[in-house]
Biopython code that builds the backbone (N, CA, C, O; Angstrom):
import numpy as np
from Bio.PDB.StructureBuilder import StructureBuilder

atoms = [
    (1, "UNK", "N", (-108.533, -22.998, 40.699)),
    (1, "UNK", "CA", (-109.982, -23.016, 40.573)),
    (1, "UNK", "C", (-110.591, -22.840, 41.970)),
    (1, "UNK", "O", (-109.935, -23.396, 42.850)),
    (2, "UNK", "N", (-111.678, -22.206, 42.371)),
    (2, "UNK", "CA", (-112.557, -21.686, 43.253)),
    (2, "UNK", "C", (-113.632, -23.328, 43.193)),
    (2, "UNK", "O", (-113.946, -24.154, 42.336)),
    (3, "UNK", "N", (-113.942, -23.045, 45.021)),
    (3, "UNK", "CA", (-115.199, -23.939, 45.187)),
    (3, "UNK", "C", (-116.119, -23.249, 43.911)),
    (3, "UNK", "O", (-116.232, -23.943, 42.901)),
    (4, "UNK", "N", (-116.696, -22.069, 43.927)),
    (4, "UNK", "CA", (-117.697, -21.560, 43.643)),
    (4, "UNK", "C", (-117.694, -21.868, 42.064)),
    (4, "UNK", "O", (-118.702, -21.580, 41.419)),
    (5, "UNK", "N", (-116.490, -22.496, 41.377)),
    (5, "UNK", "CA", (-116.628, -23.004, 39.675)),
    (5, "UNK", "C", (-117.136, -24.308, 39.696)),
    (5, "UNK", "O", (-117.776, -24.717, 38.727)),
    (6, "UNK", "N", (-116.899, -25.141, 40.850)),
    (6, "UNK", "CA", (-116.488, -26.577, 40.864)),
    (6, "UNK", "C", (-118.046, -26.991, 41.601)),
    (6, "UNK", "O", (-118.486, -28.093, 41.272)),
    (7, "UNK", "N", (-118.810, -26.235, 42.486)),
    (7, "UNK", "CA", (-119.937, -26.512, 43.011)),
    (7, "UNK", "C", (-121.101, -26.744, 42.160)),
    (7, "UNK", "O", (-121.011, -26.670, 40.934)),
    (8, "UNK", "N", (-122.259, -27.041, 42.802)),
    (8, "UNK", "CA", (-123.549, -27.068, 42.564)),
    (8, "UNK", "C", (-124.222, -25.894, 43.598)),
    (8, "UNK", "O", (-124.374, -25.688, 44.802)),
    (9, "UNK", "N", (-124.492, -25.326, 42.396)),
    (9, "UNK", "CA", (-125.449, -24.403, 42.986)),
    (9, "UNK", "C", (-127.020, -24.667, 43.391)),
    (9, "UNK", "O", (-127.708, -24.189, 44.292)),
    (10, "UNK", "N", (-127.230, -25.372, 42.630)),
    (10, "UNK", "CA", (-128.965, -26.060, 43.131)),
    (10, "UNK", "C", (-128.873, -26.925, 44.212)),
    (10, "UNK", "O", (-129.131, -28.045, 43.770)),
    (11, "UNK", "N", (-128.615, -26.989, 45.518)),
    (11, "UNK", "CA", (-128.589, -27.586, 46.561)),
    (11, "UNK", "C", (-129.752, -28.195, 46.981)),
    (11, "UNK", "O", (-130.586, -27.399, 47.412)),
    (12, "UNK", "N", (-130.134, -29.601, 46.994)),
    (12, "UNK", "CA", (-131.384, -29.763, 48.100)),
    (12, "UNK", "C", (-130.956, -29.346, 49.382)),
    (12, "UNK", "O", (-129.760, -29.381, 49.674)),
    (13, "UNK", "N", (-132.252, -28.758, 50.568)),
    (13, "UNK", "CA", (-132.013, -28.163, 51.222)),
    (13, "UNK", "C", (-133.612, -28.286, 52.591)),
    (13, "UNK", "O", (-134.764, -27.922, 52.355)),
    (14, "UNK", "N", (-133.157, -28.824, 53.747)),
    (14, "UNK", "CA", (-134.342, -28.691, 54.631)),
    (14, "UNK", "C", (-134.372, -27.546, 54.761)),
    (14, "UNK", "O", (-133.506, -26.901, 54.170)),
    (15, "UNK", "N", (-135.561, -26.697, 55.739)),
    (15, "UNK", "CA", (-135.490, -26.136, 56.677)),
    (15, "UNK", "C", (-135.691, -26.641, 58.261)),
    (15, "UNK", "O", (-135.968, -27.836, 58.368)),
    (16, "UNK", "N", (-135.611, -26.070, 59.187)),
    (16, "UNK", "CA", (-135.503, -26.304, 60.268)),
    (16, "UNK", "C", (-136.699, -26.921, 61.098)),
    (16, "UNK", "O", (-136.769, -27.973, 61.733)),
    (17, "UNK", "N", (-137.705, -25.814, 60.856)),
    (17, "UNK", "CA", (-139.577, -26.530, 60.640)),
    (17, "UNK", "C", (-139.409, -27.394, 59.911)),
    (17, "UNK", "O", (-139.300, -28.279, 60.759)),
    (18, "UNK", "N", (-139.222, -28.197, 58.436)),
    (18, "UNK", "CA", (-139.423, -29.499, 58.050)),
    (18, "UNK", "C", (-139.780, -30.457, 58.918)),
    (18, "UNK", "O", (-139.604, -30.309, 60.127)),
    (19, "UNK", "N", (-140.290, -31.481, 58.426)),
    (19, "UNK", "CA", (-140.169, -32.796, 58.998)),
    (19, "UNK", "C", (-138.970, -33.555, 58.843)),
    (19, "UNK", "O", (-138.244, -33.365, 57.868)),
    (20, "UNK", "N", (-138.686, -34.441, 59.767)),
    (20, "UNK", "CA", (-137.749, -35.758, 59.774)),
    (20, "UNK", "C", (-138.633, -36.662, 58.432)),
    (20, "UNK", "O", (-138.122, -37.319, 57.525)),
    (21, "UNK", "N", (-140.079, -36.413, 58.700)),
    (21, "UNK", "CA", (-139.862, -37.491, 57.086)),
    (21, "UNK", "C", (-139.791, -36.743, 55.973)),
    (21, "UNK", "O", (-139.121, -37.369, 55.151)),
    (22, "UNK", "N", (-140.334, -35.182, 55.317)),
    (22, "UNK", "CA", (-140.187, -34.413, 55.017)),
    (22, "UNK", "C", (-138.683, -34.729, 54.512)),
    (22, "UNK", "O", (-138.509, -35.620, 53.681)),
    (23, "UNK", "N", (-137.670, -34.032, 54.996)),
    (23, "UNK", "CA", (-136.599, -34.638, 54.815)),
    (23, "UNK", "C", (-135.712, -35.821, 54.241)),
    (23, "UNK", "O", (-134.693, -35.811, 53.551)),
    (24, "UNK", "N", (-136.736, -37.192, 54.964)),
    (24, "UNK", "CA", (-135.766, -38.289, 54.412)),
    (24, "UNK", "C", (-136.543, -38.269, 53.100)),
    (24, "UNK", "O", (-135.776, -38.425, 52.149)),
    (25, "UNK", "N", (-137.767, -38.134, 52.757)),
    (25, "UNK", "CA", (-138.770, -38.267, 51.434)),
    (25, "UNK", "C", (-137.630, -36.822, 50.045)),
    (25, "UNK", "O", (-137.787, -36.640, 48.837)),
    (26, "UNK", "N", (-136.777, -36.256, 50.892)),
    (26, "UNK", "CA", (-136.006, -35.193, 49.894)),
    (26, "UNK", "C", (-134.863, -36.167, 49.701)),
    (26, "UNK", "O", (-134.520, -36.572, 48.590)),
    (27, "UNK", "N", (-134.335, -36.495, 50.754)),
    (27, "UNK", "CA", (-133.045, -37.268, 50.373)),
    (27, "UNK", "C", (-133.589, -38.937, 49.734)),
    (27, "UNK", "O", (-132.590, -39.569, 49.391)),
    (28, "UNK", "N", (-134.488, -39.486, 49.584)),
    (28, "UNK", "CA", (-134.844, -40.402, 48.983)),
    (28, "UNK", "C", (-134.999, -40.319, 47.689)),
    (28, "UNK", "O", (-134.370, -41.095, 46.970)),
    (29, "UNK", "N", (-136.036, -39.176, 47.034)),
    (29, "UNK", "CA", (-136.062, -38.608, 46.195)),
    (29, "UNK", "C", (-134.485, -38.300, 45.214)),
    (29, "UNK", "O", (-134.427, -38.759, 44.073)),
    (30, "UNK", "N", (-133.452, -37.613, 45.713)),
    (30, "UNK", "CA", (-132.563, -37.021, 45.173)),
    (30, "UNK", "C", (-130.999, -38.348, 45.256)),
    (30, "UNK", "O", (-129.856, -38.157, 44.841)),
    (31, "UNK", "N", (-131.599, -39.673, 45.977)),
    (31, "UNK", "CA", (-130.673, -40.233, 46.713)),
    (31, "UNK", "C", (-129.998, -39.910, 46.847)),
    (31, "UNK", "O", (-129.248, -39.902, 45.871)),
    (32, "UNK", "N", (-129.378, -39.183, 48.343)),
    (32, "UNK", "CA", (-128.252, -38.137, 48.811)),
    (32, "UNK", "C", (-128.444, -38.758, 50.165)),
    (32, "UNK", "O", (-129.265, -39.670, 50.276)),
    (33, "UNK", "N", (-127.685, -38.299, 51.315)),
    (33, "UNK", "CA", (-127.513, -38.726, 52.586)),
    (33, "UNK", "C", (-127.490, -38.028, 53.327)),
    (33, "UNK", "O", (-127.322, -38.521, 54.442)),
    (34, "UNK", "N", (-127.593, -36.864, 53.293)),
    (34, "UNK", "CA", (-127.992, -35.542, 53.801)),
    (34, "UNK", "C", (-128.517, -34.437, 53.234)),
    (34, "UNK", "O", (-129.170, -34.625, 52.207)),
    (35, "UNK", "N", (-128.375, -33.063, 53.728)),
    (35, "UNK", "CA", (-129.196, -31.857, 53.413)),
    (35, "UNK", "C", (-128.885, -31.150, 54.206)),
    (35, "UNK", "O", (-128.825, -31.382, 55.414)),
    (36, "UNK", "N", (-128.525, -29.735, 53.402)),
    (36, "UNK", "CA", (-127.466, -28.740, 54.691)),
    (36, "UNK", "C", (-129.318, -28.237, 54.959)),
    (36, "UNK", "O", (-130.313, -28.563, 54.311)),
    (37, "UNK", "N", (-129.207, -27.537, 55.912)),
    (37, "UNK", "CA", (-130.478, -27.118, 56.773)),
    (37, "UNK", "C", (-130.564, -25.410, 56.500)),
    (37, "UNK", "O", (-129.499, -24.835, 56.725)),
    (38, "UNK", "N", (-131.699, -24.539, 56.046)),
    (38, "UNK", "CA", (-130.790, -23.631, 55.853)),
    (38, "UNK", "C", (-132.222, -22.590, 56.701)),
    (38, "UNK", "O", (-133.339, -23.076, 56.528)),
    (39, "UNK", "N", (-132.176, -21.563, 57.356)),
    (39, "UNK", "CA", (-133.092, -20.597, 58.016)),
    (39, "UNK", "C", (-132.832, -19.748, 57.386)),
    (39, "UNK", "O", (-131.606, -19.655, 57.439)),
    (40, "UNK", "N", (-133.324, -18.811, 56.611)),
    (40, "UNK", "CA", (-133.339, -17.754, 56.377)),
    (40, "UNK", "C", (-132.096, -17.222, 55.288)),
    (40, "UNK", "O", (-131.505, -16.150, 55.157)),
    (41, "UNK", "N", (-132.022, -18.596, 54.562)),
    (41, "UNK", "CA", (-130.917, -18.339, 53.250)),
    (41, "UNK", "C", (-129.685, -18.961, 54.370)),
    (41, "UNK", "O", (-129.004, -19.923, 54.018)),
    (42, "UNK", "N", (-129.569, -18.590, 55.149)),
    (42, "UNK", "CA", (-127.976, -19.090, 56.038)),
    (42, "UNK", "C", (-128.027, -20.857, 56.552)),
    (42, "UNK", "O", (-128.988, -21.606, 56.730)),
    (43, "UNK", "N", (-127.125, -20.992, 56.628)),
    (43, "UNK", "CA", (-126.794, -22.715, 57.003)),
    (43, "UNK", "C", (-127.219, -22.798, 58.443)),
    (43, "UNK", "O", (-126.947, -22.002, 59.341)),
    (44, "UNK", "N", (-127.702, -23.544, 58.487)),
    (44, "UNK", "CA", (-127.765, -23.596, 60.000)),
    (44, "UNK", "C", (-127.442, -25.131, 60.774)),
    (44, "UNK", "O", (-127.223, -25.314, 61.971)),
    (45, "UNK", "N", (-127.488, -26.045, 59.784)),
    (45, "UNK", "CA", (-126.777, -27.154, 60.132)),
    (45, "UNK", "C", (-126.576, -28.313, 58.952)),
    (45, "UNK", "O", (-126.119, -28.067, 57.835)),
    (46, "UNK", "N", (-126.908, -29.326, 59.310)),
    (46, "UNK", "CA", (-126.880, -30.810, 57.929)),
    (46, "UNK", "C", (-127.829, -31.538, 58.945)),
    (46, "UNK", "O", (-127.763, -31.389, 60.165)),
    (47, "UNK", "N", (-128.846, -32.459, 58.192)),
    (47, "UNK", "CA", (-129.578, -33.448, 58.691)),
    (47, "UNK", "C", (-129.421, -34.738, 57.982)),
    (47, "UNK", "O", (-129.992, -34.768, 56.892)),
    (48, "UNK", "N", (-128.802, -35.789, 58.322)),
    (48, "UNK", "CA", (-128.439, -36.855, 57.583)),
    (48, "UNK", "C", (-129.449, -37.835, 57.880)),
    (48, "UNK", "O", (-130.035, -37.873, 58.962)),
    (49, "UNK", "N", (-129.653, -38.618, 56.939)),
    (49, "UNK", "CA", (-130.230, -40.011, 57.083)),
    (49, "UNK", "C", (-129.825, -41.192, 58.720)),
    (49, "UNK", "O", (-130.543, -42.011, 59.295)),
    (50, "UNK", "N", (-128.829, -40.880, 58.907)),
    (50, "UNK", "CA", (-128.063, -41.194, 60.093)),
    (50, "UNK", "C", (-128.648, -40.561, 61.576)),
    (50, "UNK", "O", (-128.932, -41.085, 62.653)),
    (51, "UNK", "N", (-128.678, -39.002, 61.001)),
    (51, "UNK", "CA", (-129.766, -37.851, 61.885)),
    (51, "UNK", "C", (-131.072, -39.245, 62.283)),
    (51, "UNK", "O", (-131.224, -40.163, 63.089)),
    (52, "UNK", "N", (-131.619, -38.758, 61.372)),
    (52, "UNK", "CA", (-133.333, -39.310, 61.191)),
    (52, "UNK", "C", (-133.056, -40.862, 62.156)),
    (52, "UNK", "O", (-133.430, -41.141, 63.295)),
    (53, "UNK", "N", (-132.341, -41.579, 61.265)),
    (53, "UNK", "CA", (-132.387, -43.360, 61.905)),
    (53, "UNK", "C", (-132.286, -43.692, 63.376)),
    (53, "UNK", "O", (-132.813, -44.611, 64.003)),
    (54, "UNK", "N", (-131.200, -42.384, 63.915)),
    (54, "UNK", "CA", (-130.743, -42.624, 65.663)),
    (54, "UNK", "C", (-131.777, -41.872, 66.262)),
    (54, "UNK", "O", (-132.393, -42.500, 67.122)),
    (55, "UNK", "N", (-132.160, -40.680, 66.058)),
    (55, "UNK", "CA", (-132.503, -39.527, 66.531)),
    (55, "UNK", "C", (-134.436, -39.563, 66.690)),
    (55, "UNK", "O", (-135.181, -39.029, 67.511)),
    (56, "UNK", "N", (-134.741, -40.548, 65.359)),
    (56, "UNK", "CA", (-136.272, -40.674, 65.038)),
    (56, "UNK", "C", (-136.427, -41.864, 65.662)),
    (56, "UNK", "O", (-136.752, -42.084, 66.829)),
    (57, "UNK", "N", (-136.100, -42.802, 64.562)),
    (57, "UNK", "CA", (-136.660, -44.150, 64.766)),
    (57, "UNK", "C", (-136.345, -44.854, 65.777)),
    (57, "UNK", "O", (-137.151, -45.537, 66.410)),
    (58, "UNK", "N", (-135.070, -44.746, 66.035)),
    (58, "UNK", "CA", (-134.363, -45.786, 66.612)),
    (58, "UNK", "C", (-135.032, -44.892, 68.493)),
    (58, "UNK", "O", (-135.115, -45.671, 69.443)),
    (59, "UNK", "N", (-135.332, -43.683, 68.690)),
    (59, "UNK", "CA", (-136.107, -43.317, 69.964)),
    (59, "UNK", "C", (-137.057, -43.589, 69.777)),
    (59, "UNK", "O", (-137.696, -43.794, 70.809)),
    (60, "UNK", "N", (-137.704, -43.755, 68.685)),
    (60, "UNK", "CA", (-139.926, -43.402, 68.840)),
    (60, "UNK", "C", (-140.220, -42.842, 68.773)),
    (60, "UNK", "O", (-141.377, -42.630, 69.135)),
    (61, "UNK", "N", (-139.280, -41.816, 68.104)),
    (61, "UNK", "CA", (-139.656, -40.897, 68.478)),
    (61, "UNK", "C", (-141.317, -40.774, 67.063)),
    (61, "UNK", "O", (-141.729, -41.863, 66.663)),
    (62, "UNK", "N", (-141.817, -39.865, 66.674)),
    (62, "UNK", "CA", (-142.960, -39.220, 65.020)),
    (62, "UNK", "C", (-142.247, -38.838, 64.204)),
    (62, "UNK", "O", (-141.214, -38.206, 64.427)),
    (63, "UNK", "N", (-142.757, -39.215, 62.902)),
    (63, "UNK", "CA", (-142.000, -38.912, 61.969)),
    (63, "UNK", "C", (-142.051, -37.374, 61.533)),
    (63, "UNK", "O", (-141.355, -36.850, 60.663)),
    (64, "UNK", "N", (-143.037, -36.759, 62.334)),
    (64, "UNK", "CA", (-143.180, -35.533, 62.413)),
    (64, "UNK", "C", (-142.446, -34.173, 62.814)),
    (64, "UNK", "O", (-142.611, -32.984, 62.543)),
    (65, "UNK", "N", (-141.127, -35.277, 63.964)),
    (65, "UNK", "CA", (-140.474, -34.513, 64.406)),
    (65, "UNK", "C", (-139.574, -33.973, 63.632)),
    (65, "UNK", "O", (-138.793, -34.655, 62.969)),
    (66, "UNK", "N", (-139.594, -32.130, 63.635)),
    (66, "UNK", "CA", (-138.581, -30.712, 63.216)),
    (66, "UNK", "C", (-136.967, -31.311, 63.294)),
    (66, "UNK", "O", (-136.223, -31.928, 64.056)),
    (67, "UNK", "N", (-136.985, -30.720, 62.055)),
    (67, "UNK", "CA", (-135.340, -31.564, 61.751)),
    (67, "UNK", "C", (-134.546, -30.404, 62.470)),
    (67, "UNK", "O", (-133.357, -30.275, 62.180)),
    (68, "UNK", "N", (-135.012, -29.716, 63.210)),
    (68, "UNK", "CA", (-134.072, -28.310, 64.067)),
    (68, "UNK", "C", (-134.051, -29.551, 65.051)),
    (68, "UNK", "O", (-132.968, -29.756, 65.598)),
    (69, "UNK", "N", (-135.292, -30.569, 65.410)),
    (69, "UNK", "CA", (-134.599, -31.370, 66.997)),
    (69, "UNK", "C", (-133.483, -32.759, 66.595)),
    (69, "UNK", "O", (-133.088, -33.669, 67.324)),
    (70, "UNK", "N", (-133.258, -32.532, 65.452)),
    (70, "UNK", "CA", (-132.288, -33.914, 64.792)),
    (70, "UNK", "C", (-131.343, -33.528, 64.063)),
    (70, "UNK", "O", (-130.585, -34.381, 63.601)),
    (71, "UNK", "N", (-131.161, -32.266, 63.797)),
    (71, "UNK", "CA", (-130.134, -32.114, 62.829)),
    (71, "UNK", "C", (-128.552, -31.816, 63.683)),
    (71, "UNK", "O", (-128.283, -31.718, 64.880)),
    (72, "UNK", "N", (-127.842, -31.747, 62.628)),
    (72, "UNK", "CA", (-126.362, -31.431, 63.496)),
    (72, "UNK", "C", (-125.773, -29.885, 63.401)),
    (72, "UNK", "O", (-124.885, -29.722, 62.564)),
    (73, "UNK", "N", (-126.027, -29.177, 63.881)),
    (73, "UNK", "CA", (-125.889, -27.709, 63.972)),
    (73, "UNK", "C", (-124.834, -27.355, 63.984)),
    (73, "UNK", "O", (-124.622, -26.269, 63.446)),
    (74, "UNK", "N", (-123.835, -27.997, 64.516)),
    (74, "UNK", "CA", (-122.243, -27.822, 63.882)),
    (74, "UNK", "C", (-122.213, -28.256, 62.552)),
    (74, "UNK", "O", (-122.549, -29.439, 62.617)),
    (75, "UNK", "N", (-122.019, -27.994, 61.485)),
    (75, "UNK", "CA", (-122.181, -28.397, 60.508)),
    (75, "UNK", "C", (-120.302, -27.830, 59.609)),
    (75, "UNK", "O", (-119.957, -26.689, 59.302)),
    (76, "UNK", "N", (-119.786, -28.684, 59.501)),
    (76, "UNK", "CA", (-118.859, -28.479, 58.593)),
    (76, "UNK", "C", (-118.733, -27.592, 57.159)),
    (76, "UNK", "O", (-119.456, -28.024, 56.262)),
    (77, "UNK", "N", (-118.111, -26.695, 56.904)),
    (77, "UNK", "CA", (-119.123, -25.928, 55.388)),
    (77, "UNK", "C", (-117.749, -25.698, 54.705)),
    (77, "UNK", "O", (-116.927, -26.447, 55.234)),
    (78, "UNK", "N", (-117.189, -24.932, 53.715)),
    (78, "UNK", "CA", (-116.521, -24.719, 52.508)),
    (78, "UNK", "C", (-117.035, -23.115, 52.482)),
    (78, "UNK", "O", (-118.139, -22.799, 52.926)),
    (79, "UNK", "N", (-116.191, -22.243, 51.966)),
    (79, "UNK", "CA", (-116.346, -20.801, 51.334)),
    (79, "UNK", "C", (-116.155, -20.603, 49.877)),
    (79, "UNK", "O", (-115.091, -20.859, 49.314)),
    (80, "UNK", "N", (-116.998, -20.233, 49.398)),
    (80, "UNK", "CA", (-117.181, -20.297, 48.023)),
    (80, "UNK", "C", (-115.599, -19.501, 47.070)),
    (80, "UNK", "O", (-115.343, -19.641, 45.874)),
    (81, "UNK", "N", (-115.048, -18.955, 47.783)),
    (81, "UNK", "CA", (-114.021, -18.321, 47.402)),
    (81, "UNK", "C", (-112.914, -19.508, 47.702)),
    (81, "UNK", "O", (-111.840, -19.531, 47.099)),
    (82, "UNK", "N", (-113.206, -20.297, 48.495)),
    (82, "UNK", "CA", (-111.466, -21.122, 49.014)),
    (82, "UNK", "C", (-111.226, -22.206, 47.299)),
    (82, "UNK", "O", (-111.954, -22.585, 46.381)),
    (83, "UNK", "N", (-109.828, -22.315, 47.664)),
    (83, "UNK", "CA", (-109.499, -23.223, 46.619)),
    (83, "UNK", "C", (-109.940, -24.564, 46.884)),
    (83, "UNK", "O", (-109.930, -24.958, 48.050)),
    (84, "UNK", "N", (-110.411, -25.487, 45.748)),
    (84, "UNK", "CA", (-111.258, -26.462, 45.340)),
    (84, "UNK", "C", (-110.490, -27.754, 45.750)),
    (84, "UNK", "O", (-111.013, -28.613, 46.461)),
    (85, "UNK", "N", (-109.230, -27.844, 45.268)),
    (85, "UNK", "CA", (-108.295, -28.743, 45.799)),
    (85, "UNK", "C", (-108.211, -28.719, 46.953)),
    (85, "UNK", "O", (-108.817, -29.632, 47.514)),
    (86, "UNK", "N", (-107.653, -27.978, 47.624)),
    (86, "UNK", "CA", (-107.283, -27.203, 49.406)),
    (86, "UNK", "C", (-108.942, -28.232, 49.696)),
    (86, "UNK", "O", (-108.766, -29.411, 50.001)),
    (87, "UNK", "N", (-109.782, -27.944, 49.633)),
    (87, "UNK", "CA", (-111.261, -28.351, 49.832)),
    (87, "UNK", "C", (-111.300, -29.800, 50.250)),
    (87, "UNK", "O", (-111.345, -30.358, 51.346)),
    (88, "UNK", "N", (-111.258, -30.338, 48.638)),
    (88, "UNK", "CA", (-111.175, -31.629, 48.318)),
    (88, "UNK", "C", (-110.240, -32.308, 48.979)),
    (88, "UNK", "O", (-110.429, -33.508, 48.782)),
    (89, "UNK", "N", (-109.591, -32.173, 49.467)),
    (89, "UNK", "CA", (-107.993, -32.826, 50.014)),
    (89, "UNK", "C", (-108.426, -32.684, 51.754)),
    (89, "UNK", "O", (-107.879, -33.401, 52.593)),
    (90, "UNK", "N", (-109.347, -31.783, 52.069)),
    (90, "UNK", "CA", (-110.202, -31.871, 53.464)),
    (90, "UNK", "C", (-110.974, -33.106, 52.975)),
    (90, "UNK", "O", (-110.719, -34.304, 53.096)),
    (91, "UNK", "N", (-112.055, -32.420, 52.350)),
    (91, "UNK", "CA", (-113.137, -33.610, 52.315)),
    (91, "UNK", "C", (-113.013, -34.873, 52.470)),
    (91, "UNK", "O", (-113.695, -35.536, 53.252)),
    (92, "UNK", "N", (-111.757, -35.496, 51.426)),
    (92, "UNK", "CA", (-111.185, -36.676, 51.922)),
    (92, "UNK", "C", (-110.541, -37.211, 53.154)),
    (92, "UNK", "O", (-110.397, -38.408, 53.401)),
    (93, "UNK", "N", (-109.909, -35.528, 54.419)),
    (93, "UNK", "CA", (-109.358, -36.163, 55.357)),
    (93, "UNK", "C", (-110.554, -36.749, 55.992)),
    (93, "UNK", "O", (-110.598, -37.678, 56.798)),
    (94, "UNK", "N", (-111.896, -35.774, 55.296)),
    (94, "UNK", "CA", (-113.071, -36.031, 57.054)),
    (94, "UNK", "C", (-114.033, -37.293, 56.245)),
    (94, "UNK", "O", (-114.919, -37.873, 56.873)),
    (95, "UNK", "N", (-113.811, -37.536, 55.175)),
    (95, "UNK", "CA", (-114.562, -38.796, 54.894)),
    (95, "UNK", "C", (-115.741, -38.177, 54.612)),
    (95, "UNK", "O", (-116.604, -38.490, 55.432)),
    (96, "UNK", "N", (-116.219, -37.213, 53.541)),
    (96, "UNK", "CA", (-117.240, -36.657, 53.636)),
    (96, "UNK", "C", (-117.323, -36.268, 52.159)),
    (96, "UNK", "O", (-116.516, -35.480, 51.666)),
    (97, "UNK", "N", (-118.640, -37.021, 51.233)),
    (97, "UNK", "CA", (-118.758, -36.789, 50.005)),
    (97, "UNK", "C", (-119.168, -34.873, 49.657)),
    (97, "UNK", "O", (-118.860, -33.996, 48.850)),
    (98, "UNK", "N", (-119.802, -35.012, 50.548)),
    (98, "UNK", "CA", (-120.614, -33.431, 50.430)),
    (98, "UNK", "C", (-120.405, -32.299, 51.397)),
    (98, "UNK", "O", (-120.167, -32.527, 52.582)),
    (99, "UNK", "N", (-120.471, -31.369, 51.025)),
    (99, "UNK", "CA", (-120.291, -30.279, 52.032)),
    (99, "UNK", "C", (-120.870, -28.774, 51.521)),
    (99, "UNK", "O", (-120.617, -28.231, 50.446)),
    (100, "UNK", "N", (-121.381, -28.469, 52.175)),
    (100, "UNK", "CA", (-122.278, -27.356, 51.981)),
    (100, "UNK", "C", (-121.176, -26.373, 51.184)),
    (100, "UNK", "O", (-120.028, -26.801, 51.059)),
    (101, "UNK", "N", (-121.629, -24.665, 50.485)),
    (101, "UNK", "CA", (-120.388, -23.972, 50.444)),
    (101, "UNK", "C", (-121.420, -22.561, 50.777)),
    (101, "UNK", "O", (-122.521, -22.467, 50.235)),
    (102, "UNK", "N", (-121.030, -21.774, 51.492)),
    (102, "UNK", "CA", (-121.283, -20.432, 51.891)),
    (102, "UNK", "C", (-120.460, -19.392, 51.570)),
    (102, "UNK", "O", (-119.245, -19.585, 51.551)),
    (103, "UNK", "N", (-121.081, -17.947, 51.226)),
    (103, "UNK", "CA", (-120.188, -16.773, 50.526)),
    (103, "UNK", "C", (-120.399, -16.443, 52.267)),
    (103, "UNK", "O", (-121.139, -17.005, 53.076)),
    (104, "UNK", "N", (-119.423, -15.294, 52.452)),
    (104, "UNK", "CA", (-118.611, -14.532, 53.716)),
    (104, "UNK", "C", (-119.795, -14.091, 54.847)),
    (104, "UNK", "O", (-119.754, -13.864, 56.056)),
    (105, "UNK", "N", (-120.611, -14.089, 54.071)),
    (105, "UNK", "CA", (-122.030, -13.566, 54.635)),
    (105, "UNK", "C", (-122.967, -14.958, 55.545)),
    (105, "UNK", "O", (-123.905, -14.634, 56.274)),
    (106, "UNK", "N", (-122.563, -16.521, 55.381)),
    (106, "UNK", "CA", (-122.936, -17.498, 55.935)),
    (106, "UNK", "C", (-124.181, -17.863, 55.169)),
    (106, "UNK", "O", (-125.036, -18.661, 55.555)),
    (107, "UNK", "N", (-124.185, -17.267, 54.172)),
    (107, "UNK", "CA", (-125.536, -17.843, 53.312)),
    (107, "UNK", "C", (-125.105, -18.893, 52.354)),
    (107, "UNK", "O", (-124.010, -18.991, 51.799)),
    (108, "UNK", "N", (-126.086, -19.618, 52.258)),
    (108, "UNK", "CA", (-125.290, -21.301, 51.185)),
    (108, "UNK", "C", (-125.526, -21.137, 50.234)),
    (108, "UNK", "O", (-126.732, -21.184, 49.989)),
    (109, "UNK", "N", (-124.543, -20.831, 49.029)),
    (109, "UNK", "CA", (-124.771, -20.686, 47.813)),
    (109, "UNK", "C", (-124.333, -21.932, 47.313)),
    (109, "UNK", "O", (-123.655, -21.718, 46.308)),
    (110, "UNK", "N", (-124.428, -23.325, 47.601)),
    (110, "UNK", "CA", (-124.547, -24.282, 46.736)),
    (110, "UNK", "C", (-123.811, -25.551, 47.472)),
    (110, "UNK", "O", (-123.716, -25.492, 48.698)),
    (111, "UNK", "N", (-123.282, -26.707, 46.781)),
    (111, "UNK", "CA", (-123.142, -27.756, 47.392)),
    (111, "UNK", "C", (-121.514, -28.560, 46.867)),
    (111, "UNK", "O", (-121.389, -28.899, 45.690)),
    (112, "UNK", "N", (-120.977, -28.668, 47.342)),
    (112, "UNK", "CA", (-119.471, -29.259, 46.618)),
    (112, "UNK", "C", (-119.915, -30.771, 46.796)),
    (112, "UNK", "O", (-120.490, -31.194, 47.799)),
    (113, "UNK", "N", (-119.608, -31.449, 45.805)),
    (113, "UNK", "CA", (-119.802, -33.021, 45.522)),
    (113, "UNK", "C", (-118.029, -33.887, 45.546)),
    (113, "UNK", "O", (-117.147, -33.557, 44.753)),
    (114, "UNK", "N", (-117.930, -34.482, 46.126)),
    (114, "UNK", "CA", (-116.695, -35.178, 45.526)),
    (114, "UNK", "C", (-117.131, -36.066, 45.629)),
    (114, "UNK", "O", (-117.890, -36.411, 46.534)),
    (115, "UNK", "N", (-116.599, -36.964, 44.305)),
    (115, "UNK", "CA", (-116.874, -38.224, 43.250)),
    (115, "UNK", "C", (-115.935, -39.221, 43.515)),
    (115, "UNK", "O", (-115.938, -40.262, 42.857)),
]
sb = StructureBuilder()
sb.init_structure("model")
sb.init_model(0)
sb.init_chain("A")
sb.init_seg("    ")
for serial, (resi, resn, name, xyz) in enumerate(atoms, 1):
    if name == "N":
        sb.init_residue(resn, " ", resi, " ")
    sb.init_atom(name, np.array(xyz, "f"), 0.0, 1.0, " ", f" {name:<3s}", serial, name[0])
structure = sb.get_structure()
């Protein structure tokens, strides 16, 4: 089986302009702990609740501040073509419920969940 059977294709999703509260008000909403970040259909990073708490609050920074100045731009991702297991058997090494999945082109076509 393929990520691309096993995913979610309806991804919540910042953009980069968003807000930090913008953001946590999506992941509150959806209760999730992140949100891959995406510019222009492509990934461009993940902004976690973790993002927001060190990066916002915990500086002083406004809740106004662009999740492009808080997010994590290395962002770990999945290819919609790789095998699902192979995947899952990562996900568990890195301790990571979610992970974005992108076709060859770096655009995010959806979200892998492990349960």
């Amino acid at each position: 089986m393929k990520v691309r059977d096993a995913m979610n294709p309806d991804a919540c999703v910042a953009s980069p302009d968003d807000t930090a509260q913008q953001a946590a008000i999506l992941m509150a909403e959806n209760d999730i702990a992140s949100l891959p970040v995406v510019d222009e259909g492509r990934l461009a990073g993940m902004v976690s609740d973790r993002d927001i708490a060190l990066n916002v609050v915990a500086e002083g920074r406004s809740a106004s501040t662009c999740v492009r100045d808080v997010m994590t731009s290395r962002a770990i991702y999945c290819i919609d073509d790789e095998d699902v297991v192979d995947v899952l058997l990562r996900m568990a090494m890195l301790a990571s419920n979610r992970l974005p999945v992108v076709d060859h082109d770096g655009k995010l076509v959806g979200i892998l969940v492990r349960r």
